[in-house]
C-alpha positions in Angstrom: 31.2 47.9 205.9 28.9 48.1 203.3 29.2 50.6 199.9 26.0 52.9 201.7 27.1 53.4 205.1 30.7 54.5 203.9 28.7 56.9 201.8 26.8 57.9 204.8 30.0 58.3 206.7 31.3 60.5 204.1 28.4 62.7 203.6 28.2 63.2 207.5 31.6 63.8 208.4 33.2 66.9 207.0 36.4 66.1 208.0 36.1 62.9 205.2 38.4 63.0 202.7 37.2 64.3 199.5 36.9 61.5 196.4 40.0 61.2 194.0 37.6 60.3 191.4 33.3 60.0 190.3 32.0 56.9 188.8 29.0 55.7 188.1 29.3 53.3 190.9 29.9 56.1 193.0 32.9 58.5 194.5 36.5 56.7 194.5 38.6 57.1 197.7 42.4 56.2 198.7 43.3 53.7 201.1 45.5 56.3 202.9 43.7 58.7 203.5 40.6 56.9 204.4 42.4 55.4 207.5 44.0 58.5 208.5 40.4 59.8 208.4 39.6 56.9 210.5 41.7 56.6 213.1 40.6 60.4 214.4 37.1 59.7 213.7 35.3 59.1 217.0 31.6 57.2 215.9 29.1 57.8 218.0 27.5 54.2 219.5 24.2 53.4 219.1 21.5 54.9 216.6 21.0 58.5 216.1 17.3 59.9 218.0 14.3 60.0 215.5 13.3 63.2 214.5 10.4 64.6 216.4 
């Protein structure tokens, strides 16, 4: 998984744990609780629908 779509992930999912830390690289996140977040997360297949 790439840097931006764990971004994504976390910016769409409320339920994501919130960063332990802010870089400049970008938020930092523990391992932990990451996967906890992870295995309740239930992704949605596919692509989302374009905006009309």
């Amino acid at each position: 998984m790439t840097k931006q779509r764990a971004s994504a992930i976390a910016e769409e999912n409320d339920d994501f744990p919130p960063p332990v830390a802010r870089l400049g690289s970008g938020p930092v996140f523990t391992l932990d609780r990451v996967l906890e977040f992870a295995g309740k997360w239930d992704p949605k297949p596919g692509r989302p629908r374009a905006a009309r």
